[in-house]
The first five atom37 places (N, CA, C, CB, O) and aatype in JSON, in Angstrom:
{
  "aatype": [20, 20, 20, 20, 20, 20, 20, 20, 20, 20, 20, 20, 20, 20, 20, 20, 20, 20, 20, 20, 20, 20, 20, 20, 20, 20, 20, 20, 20, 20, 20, 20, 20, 20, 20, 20, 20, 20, 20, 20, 20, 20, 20, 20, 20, 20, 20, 20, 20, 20, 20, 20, 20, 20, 20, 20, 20, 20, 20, 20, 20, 20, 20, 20, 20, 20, 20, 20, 20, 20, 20, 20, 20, 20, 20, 20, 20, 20, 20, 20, 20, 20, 20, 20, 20, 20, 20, 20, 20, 20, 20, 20, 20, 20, 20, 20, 20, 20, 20, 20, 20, 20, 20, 20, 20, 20, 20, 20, 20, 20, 20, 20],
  "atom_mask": [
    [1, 1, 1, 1, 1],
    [1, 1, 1, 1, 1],
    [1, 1, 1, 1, 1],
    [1, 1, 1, 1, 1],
    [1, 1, 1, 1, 1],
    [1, 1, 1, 1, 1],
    [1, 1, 1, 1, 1],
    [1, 1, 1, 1, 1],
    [1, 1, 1, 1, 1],
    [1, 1, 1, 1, 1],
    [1, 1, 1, 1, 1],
    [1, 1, 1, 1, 1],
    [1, 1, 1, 1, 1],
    [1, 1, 1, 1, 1],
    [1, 1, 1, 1, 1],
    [1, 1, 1, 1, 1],
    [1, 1, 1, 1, 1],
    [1, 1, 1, 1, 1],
    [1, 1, 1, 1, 1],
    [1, 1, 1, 1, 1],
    [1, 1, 1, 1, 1],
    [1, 1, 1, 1, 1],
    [1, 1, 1, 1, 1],
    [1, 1, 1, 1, 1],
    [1, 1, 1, 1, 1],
    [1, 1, 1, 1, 1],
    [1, 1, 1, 1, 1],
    [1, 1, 1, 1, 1],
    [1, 1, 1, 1, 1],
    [1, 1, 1, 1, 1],
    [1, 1, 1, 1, 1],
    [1, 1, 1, 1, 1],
    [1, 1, 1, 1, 1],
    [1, 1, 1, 1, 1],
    [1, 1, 1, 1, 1],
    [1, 1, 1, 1, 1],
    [1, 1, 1, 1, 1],
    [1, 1, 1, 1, 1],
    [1, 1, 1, 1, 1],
    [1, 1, 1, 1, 1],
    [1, 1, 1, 1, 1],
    [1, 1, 1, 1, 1],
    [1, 1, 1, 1, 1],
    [1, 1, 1, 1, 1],
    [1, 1, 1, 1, 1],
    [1, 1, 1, 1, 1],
    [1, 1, 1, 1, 1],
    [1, 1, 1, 1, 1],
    [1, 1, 1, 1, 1],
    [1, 1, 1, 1, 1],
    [1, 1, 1, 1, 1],
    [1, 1, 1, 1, 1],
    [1, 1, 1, 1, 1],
    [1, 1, 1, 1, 1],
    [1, 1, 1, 1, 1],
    [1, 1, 1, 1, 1],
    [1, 1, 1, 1, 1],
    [1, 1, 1, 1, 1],
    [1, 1, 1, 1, 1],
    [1, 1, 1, 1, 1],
    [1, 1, 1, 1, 1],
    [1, 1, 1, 1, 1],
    [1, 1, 1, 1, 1],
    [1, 1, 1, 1, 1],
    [1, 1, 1, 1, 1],
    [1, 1, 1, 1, 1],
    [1, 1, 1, 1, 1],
    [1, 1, 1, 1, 1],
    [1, 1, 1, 1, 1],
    [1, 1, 1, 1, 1],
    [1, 1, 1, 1, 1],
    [1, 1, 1, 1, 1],
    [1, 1, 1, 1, 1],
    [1, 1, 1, 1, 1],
    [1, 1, 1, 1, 1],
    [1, 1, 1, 1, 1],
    [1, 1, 1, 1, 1],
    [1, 1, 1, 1, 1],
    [1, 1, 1, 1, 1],
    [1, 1, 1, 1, 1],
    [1, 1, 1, 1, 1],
    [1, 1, 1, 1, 1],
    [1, 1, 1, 1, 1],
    [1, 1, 1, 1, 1],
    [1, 1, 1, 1, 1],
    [1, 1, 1, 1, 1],
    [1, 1, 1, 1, 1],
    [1, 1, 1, 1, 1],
    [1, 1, 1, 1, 1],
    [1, 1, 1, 1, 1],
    [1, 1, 1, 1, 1],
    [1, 1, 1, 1, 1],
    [1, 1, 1, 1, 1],
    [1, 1, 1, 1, 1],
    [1, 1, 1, 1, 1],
    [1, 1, 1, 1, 1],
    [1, 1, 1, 1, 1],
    [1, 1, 1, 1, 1],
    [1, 1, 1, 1, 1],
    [1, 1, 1, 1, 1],
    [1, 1, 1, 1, 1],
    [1, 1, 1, 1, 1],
    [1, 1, 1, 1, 1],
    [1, 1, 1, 1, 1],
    [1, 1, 1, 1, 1],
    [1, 1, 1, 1, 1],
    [1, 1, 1, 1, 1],
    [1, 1, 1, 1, 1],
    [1, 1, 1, 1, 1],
    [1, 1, 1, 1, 1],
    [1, 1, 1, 1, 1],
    [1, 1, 1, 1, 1]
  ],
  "atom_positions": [
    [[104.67, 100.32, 51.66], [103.75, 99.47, 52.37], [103.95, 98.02, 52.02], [102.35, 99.88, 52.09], [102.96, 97.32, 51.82]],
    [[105.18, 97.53, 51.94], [105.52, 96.26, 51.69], [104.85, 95.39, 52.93], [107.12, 96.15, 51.54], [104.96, 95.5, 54.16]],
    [[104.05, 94.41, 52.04], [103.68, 92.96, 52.85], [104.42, 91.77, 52.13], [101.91, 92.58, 52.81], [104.67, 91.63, 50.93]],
    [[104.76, 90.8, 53.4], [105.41, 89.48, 53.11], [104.77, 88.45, 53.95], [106.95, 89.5, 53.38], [104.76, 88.37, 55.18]],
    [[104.32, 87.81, 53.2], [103.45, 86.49, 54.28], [104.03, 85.13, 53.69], [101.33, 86.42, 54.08], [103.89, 84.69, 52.55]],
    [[104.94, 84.45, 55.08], [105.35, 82.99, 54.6], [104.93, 82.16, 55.36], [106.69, 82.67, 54.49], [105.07, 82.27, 56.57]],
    [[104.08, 80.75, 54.59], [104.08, 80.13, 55.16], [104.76, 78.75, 54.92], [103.15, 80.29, 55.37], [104.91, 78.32, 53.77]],
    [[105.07, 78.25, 55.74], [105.63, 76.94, 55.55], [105.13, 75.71, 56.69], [107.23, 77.19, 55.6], [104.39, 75.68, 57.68]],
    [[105.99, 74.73, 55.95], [105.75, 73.37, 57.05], [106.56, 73.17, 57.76], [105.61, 72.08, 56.63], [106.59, 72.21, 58.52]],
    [[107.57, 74.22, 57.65], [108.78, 73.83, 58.47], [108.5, 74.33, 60.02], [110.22, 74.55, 57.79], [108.01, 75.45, 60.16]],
    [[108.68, 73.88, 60.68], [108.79, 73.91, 62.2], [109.66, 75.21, 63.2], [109.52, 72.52, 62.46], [108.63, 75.6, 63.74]],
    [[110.11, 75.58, 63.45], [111.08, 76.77, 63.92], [111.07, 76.66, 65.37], [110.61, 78.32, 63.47], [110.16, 76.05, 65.93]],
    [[112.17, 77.29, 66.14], [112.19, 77.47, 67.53], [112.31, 78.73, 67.64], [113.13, 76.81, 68.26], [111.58, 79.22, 68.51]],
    [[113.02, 79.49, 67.04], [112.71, 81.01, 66.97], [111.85, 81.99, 66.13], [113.69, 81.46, 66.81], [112.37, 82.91, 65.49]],
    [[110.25, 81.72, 66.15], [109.78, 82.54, 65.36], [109.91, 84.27, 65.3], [108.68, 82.16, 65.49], [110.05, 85.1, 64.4]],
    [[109.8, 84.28, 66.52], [109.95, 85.65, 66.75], [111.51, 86.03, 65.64], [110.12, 85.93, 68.69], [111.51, 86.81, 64.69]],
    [[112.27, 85.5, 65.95], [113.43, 85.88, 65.45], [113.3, 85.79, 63.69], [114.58, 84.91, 66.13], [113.46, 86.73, 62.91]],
    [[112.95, 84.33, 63.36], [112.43, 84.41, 62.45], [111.55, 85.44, 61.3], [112.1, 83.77, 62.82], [111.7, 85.4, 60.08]],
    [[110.8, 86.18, 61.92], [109.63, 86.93, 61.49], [110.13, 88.48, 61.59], [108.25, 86.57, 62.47], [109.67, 89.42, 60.94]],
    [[111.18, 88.52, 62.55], [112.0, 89.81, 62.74], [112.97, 89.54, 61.32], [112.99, 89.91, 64.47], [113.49, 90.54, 60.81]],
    [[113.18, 88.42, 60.79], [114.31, 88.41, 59.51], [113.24, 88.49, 58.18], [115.45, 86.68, 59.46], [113.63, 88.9, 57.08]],
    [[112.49, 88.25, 58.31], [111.48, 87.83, 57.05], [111.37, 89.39, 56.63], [109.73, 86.91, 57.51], [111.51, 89.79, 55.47]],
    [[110.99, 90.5, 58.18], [110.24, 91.84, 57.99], [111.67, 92.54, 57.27], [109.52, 92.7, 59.69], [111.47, 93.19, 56.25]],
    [[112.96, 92.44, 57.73], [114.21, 92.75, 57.1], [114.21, 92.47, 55.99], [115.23, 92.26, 57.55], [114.05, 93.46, 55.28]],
    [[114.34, 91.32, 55.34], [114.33, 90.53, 53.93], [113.52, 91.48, 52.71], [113.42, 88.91, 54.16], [113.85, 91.79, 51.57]],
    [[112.27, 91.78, 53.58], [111.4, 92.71, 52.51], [112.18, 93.9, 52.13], [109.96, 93.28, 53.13], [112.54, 94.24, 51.01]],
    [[112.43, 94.64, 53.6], [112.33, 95.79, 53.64], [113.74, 95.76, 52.79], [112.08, 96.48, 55.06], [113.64, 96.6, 51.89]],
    [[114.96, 95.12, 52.76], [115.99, 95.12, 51.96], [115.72, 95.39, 50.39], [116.6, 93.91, 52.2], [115.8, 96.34, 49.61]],
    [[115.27, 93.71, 50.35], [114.94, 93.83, 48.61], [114.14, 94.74, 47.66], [114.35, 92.78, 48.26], [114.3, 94.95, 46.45]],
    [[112.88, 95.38, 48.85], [112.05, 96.34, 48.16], [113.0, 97.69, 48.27], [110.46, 96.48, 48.88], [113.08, 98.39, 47.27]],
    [[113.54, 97.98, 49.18], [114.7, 99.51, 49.44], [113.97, 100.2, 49.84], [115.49, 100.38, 48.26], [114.08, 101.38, 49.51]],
    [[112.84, 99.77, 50.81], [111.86, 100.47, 51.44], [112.32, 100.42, 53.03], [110.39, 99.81, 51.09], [113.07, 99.62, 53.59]],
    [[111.6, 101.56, 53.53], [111.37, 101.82, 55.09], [111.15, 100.82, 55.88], [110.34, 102.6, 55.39], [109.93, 100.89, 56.03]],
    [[111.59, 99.76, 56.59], [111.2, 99.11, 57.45], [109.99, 99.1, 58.24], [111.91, 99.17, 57.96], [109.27, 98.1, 58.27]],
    [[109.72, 100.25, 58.94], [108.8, 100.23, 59.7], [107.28, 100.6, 58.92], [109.25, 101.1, 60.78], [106.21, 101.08, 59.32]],
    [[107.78, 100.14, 57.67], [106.33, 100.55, 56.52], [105.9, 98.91, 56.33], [106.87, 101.54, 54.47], [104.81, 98.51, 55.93]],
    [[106.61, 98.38, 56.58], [106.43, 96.66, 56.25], [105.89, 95.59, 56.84], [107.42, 96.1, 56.18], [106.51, 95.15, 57.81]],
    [[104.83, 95.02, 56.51], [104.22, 94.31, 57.54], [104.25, 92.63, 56.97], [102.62, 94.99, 57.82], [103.93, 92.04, 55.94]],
    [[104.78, 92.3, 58.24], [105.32, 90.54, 58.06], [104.63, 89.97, 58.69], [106.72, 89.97, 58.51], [104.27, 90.24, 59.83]],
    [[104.23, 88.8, 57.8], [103.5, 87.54, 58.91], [104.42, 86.32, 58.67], [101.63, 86.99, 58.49], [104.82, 86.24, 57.51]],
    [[104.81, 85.44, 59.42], [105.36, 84.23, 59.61], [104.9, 83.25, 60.08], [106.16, 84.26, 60.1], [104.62, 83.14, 61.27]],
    [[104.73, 82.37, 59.2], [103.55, 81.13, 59.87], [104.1, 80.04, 59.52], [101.91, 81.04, 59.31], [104.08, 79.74, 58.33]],
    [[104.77, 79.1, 60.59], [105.32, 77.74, 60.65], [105.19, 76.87, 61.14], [106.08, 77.6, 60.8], [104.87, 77.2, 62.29]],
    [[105.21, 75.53, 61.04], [104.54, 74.59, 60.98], [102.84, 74.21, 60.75], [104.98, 74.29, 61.85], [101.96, 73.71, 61.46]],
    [[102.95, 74.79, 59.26], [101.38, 74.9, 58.56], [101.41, 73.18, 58.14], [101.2, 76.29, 56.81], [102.44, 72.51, 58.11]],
    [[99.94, 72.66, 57.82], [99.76, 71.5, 56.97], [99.77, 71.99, 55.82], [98.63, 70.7, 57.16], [98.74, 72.57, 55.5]],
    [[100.97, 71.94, 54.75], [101.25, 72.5, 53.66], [101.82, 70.83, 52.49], [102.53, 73.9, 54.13], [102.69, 70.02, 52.83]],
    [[101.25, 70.8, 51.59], [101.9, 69.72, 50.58], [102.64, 70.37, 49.65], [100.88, 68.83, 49.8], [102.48, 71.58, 49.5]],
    [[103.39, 69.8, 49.03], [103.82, 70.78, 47.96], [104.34, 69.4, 46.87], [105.26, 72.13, 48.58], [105.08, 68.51, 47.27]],
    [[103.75, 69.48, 45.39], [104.34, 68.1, 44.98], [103.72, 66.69, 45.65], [105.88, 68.17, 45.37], [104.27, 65.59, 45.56]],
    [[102.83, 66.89, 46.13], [102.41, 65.72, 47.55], [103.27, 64.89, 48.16], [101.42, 64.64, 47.23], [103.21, 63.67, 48.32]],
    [[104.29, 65.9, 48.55], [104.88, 65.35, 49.89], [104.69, 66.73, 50.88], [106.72, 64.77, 49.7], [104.31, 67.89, 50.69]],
    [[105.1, 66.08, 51.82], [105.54, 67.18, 52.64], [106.5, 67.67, 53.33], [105.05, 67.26, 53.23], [106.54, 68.22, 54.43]],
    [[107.7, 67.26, 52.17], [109.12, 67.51, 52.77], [108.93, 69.55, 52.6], [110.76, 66.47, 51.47], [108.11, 70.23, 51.98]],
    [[110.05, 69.91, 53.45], [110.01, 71.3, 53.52], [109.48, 72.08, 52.26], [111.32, 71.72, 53.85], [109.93, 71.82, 51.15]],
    [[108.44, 73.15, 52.48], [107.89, 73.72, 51.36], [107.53, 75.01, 51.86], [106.76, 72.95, 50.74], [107.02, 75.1, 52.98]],
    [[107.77, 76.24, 51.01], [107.0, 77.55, 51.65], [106.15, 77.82, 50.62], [107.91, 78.93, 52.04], [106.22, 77.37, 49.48]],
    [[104.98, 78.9, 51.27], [103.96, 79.62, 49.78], [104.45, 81.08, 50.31], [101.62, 79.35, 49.74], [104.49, 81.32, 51.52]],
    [[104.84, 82.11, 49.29], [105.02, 83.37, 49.96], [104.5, 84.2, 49.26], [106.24, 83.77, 50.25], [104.47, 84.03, 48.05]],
    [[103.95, 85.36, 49.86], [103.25, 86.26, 49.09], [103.86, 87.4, 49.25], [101.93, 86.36, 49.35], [104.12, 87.67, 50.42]],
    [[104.33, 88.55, 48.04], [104.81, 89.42, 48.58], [103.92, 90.89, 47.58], [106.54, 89.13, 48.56], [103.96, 90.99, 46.35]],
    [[103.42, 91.53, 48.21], [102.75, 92.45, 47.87], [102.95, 94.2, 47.9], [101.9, 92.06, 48.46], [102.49, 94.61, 48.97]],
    [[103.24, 94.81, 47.46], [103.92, 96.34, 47.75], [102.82, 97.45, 46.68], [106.05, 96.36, 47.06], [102.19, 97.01, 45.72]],
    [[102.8, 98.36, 46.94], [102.44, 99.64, 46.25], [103.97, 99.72, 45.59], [101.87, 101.07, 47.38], [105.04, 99.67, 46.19]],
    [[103.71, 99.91, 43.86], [104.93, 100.2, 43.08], [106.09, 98.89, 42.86], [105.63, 101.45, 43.89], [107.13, 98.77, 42.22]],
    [[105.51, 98.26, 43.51], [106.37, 96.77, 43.24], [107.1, 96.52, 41.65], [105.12, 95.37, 43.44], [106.44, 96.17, 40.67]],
    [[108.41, 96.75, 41.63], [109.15, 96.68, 40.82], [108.7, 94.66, 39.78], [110.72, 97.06, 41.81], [108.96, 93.5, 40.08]],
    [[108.03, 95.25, 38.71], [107.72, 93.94, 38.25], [108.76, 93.21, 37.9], [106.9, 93.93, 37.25], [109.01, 92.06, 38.26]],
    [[109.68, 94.24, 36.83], [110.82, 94.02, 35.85], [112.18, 93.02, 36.88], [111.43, 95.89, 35.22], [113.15, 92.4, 36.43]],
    [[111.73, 93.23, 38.42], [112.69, 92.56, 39.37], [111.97, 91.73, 39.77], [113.32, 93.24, 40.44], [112.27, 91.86, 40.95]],
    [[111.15, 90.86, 39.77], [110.47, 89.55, 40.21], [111.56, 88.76, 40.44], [109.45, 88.86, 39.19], [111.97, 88.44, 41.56]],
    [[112.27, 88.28, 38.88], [112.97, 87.31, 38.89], [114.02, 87.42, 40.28], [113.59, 87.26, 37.5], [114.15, 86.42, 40.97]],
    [[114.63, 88.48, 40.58], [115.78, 88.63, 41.32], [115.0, 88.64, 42.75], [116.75, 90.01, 40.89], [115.51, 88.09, 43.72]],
    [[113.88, 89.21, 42.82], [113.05, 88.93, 44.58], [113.13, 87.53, 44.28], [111.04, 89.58, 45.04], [113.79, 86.88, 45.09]],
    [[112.76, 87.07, 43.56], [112.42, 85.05, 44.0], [113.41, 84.46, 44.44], [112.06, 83.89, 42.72], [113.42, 83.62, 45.34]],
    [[114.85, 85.12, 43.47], [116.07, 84.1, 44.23], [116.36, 85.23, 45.5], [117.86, 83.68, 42.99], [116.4, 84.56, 46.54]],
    [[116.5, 86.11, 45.68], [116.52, 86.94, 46.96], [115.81, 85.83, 48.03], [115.57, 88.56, 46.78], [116.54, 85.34, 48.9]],
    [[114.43, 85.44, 47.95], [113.35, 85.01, 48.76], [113.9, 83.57, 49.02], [111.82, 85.12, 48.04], [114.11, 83.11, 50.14]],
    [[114.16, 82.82, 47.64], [114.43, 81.38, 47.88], [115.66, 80.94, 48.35], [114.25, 80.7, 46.81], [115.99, 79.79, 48.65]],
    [[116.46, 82.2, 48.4], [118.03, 82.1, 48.94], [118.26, 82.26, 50.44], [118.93, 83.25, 48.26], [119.22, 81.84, 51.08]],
    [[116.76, 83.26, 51.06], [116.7, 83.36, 52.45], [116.46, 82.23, 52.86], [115.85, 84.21, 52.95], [117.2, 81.76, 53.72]],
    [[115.12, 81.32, 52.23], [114.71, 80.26, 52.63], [115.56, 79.32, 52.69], [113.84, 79.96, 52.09], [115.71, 78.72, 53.76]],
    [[116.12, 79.08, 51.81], [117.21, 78.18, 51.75], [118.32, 77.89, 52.92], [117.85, 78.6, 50.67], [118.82, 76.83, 53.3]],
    [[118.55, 79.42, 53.42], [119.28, 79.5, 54.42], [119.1, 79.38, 55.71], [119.65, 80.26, 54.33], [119.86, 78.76, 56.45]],
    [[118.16, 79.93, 56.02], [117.12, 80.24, 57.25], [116.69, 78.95, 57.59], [115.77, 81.21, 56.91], [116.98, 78.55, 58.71]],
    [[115.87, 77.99, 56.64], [115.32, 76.94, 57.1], [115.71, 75.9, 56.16], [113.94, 77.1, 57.28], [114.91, 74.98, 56.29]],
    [[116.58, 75.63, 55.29], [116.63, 74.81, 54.43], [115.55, 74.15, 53.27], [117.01, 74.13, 55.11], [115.62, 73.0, 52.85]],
    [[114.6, 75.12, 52.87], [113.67, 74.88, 52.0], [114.12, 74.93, 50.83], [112.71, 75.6, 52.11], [114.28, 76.11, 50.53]],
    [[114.53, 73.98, 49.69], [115.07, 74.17, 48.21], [114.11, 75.08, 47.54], [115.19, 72.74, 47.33], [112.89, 75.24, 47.58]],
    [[115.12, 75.62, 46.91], [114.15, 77.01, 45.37], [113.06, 76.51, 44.82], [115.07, 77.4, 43.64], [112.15, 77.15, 44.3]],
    [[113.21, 74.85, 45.02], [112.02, 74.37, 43.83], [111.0, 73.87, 44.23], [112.34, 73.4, 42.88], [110.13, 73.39, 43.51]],
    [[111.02, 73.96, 45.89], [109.5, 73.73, 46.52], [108.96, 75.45, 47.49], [109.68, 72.01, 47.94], [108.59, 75.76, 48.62]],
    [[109.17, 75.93, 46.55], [108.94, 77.61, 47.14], [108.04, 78.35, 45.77], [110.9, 78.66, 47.41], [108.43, 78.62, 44.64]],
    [[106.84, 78.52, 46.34], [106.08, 79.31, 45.43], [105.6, 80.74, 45.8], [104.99, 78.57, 45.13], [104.71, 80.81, 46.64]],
    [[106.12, 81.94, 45.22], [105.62, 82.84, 45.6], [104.92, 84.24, 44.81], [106.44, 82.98, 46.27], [105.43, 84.76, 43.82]],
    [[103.93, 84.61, 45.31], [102.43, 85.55, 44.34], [103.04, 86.65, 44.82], [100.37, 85.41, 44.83], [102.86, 86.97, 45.99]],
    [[103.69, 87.25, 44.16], [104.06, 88.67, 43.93], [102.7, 89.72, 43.53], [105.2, 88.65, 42.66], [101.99, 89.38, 42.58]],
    [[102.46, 90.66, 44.09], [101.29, 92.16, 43.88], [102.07, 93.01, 43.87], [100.1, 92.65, 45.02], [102.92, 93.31, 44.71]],
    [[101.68, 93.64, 42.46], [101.69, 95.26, 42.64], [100.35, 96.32, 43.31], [101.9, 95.75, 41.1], [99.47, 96.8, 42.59]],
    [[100.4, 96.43, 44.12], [98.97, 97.18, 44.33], [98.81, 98.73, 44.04], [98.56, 97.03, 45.82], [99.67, 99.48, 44.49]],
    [[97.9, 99.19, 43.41], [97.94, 100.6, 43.17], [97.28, 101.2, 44.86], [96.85, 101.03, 41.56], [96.7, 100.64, 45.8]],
    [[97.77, 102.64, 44.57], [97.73, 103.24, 46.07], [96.49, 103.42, 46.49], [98.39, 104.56, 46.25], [96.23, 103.45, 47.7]],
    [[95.37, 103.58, 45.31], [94.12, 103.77, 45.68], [93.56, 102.45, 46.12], [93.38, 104.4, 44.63], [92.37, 102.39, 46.44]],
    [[94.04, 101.78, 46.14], [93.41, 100.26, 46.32], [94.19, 99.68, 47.76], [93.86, 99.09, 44.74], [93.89, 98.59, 48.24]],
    [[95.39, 100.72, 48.46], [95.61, 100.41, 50.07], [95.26, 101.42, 51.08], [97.06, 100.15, 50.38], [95.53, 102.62, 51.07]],
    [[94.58, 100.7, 51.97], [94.34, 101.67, 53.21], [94.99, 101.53, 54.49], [93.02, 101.64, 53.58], [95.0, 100.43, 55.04]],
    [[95.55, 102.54, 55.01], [96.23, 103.06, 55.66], [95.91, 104.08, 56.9], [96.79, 103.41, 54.86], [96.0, 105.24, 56.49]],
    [[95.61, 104.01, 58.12], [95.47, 105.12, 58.98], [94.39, 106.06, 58.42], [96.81, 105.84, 59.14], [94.51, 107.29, 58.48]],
    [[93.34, 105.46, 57.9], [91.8, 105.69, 57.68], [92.01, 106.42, 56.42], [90.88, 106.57, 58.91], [91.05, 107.02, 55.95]],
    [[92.87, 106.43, 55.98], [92.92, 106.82, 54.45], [93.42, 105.42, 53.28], [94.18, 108.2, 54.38], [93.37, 104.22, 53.54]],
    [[93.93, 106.11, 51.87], [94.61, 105.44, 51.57], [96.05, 106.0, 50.83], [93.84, 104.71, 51.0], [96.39, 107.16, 50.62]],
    [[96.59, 105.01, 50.6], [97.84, 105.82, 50.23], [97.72, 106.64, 48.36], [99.31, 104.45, 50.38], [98.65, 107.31, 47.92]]
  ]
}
């Protein structure tokens, strides 16, 4: 049940396309099911970062079982997409990693 929510200030012409790469990105790095993954993509936010507002993302990435011991390697995974995708540097990219336990997600009127 991987979630990924980015937002940034950066601007885009293809979100759709965009938000179709973000939902990939997860589903890669976590080695999870795709169609278990739910992406939001949100661009051109009023976002500061450092108080400017040259390109900046906040990303949140949240999973049931979320591998902690791999943080380090999701961040450059994450800041290497960004980097690419939209040109956002590693060092204006902040992102809140969750582990969530299963009793604490709901799912199709249950939880997992």
């Amino acid at each position: 049940m991987p979630f990924i929510k980015v937002e940034t200030n950066v601007s885009v012409s293809d979100e759709t396309g965009c938000l179709k790469a973000v939902s990939a990105l997860a589903a890669d790095i976590l080695g999870k099911p795709e169609p278990y993954v739910l992406a939001v993509f949100e661009p051109g936010k009023h976002l500061l970062f450092g108080g400017t507002a040259d390109p900046a993302a906040y990303v949140t990435l949240d999973s049931i079982g979320l591998p902690e011991e791999r943080t380090p390697e999701l961040s450059a995974a994450i800041c290497g997409f960004l980097n690419r995708e939209l040109a956002i540097p590693a060092d204006r990219v902040y992102i809140a990693f969750g582990n969530i336990e299963r009793h604490l997600f709901g799912w199709d009127g249950k939880t997992f």
